[in-house]
C-alpha positions as CSV (number, residue, x, y, z in Angstrom):
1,X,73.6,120.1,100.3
2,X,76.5,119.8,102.1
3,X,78.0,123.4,104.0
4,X,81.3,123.8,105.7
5,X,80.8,125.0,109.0
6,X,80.9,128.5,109.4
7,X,84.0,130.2,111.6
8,X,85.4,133.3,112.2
9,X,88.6,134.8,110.4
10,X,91.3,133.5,112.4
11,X,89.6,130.4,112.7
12,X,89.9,130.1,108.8
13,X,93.1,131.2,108.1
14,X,94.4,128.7,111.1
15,X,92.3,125.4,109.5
16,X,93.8,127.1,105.6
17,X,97.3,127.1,106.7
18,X,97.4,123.5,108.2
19,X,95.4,122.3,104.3
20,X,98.5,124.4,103.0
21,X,100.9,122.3,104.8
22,X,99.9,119.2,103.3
23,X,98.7,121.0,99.9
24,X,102.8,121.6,100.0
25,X,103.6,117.6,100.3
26,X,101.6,116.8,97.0
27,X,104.3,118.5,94.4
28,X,106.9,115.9,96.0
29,X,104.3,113.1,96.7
30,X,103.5,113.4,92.6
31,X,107.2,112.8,91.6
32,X,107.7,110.2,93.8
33,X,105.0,108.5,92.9
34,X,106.1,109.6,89.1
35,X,109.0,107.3,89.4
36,X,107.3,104.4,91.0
37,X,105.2,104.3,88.1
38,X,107.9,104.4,86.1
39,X,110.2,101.4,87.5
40,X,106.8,99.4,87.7
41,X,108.5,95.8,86.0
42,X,106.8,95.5,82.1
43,X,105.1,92.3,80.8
44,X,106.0,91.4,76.6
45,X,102.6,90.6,75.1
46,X,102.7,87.3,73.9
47,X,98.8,87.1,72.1
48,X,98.6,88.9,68.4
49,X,95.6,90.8,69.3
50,X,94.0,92.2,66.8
51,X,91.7,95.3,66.6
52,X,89.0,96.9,63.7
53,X,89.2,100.3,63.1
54,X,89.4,103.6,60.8
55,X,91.9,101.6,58.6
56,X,90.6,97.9,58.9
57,X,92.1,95.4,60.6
58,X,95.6,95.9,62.5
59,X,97.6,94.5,65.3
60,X,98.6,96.1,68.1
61,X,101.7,96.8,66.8
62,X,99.7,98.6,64.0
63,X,98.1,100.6,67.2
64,X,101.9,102.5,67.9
65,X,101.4,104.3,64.5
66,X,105.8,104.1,64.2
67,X,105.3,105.4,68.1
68,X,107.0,104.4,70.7
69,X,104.9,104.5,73.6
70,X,101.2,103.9,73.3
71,X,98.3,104.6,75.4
72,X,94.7,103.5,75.2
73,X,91.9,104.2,76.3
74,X,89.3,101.4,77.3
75,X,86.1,102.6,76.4
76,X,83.1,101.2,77.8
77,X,80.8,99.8,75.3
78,X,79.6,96.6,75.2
79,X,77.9,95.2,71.5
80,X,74.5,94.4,73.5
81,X,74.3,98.4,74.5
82,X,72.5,100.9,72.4
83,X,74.8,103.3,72.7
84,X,78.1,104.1,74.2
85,X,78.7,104.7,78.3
86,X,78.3,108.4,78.8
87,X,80.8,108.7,81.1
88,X,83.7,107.7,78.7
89,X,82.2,109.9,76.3
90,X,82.1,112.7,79.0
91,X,85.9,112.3,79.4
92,X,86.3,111.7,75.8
93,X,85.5,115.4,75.4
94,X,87.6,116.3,78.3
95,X,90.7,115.2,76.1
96,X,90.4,118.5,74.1
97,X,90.6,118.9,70.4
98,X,94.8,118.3,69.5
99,X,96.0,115.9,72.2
100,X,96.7,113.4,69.1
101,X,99.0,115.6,67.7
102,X,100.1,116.5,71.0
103,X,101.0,112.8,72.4
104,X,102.1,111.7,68.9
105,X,105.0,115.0,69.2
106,X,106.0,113.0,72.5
107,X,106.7,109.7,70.4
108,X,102.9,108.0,71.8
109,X,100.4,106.9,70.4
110,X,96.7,107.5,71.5
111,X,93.6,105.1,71.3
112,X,89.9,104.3,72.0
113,X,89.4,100.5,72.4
114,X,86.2,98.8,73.2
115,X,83.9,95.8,72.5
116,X,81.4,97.3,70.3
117,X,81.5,96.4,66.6
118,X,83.6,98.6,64.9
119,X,81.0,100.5,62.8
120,X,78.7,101.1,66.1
121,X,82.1,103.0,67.1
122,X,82.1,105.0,64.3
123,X,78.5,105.8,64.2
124,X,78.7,107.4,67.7
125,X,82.1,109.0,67.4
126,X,80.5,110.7,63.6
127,X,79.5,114.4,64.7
128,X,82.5,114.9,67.1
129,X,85.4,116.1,67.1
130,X,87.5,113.2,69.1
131,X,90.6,113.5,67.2
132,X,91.6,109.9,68.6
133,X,91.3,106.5,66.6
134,X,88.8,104.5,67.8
135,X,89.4,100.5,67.4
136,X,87.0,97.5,68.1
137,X,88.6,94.7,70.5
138,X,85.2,92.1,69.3
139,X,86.4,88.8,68.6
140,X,89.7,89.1,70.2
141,X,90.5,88.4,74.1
142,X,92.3,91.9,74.7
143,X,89.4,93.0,76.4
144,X,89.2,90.2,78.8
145,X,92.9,89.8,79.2
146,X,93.0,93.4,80.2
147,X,90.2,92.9,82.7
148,X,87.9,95.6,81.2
149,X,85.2,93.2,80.3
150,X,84.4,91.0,83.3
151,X,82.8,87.5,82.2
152,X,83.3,84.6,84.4
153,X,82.6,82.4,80.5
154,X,85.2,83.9,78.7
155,X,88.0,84.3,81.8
156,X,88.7,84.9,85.2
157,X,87.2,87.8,86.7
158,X,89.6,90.2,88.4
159,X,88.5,93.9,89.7
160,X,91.0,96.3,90.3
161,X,94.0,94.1,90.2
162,X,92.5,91.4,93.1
163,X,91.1,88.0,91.5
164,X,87.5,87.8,92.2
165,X,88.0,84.7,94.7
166,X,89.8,87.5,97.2
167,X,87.4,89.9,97.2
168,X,84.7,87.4,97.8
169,X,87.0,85.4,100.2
170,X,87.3,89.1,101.9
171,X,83.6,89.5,102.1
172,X,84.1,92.6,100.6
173,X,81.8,91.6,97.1
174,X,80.7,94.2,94.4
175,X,78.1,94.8,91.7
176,X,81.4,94.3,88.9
177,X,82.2,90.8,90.3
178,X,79.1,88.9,91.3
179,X,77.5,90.1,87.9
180,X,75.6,87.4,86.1
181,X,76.1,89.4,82.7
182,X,79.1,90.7,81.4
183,X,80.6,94.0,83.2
184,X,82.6,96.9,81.2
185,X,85.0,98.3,83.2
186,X,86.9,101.9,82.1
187,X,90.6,102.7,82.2
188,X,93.6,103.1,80.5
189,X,96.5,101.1,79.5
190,X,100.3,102.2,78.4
191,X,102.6,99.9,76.4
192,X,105.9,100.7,74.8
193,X,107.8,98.8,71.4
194,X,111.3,97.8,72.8
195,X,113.7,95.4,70.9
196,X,111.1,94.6,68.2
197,X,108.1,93.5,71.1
198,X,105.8,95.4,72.7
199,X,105.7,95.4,76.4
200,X,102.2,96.1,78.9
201,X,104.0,99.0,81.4
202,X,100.5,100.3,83.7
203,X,97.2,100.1,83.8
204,X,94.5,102.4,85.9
205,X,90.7,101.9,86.1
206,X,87.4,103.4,86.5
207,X,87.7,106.1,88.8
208,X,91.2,106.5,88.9
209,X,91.9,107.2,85.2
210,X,89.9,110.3,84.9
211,X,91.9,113.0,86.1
212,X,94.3,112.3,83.3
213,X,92.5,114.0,80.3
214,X,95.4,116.1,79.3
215,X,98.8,115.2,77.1
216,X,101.2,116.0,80.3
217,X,98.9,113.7,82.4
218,X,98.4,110.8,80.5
219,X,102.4,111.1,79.8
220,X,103.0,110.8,83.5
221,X,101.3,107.1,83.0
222,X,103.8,106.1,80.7
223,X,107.4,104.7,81.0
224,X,109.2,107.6,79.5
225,X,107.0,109.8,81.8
226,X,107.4,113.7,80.5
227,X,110.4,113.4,79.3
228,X,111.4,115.3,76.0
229,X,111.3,112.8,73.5
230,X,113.6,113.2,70.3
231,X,110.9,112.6,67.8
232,X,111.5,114.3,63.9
233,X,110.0,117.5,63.2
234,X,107.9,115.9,60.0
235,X,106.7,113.4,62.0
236,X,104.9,116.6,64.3
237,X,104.1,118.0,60.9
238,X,102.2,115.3,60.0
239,X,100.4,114.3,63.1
240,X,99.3,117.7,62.9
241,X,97.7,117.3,59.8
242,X,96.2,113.9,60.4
């Protein structure tokens, strides 16, 4: 188990106030990096993906539910697996009971997508108390496209943003691209409806994405950030009740 070394007082508070000095920089290094994310250029989605979930079959247009903004959740589960990856369920029950309502009074939209038939999803998700919809991507290419399933027969492999022939090309190879079965890869992905399309805005993987398991955080992902949102009080009513 790892110790810190052991000083005296003076020591301490000497080695504290120079971890205060840059604990300081962060409030100013988050905003900054607030608004990079935020002037990050957007891609329209051409494909009509199309998802199975708690109301069928929808697009992902469907997915906004009259949002705006919409954020989702990739979801490791891949349709060979008994069971769901228990680290996305352990952050799943990070997100706290409300953050639906909570995102949805901020004009966004929240959802689990992953490759799992949609009836396994609802067979794991019966007994908890995820308020979030939970939509099957099988069938469709969003999952590849997105680069949270990794299979060198369906598209090109990509980890992290670089193209598999770079990191290999780097010598720098991992378990996720030199996989001879298919890899599921976690993260999040924001989108926002704009002039009757709907735009790709960020994207964050596995471990990256897991400090952002409240409403304010996630927001922070998104194009419209934390700002207030002018979203109609029934419309809070009712994603309150949902």
């Amino acid at each position: 188990m790892f110790l810190p070394p052991m000083v005296s007082r003076d020591q301490w508070l000497t080695a504290r106030r120079e971890l205060l000095a840059l604990e300081e920089q962060l409030p100013e290094q988050h905003a900054d990096l607030a608004v990079a994310r935020r002037r990050l250029p957007m891609v329209r989605i051409e494909k009509p993906y199309t998802f199975e979930g708690p109301r069928g079959r929808v697009s992902l247009p469907e997915l906004f539910e009259g949002c705006r903004q919409l954020i989702v959740f990739h979801f490791m589960f891949d349709p060979t697996w008994d069971t769901a990856c228990p680290t996305c369920a352990a952050f799943a029950d990070r997100l706290g009971p409300g953050l639906h309502a909570a995102l949805r009074a901020r004009d966004t939209a929240f959802v689990a997508v992953s490759l799992a038939p949609s009836a396994r999803l609802e067979a794991v998700k019966a007994g908890r108390w995820w308020d979030f919809p939970w939509y099957s991507s099988f069938g469709s290419d969003f999952n590849y496209d997105f680069h949270v399933t990794l299979d060198e027969r369906v598209a090109p492999v990509m980890d992290n943003f670089v193209p598999k022939a770079e990191i290999l090309a780097a010598g720098t190879p991992n378990d996720l691209v030199v996989s001879d079965i298919p890899v599921e890869v976690a993260g999040l992905s924001c989108f926002i409806q704009h002039d009757g399309s709907v735009f790709h805005t960020y994207s964050v993987y596995d471990p990256g994405f897991q400090e952002a398991c409240q409403a304010d955080s996630l927001l922070k992902l998104t194009v419209l950030g934390g700002q207030a949102l002018p979203v109609p009080a029934g419309r809070v009513r009712q994603a309150i009740e949902d």
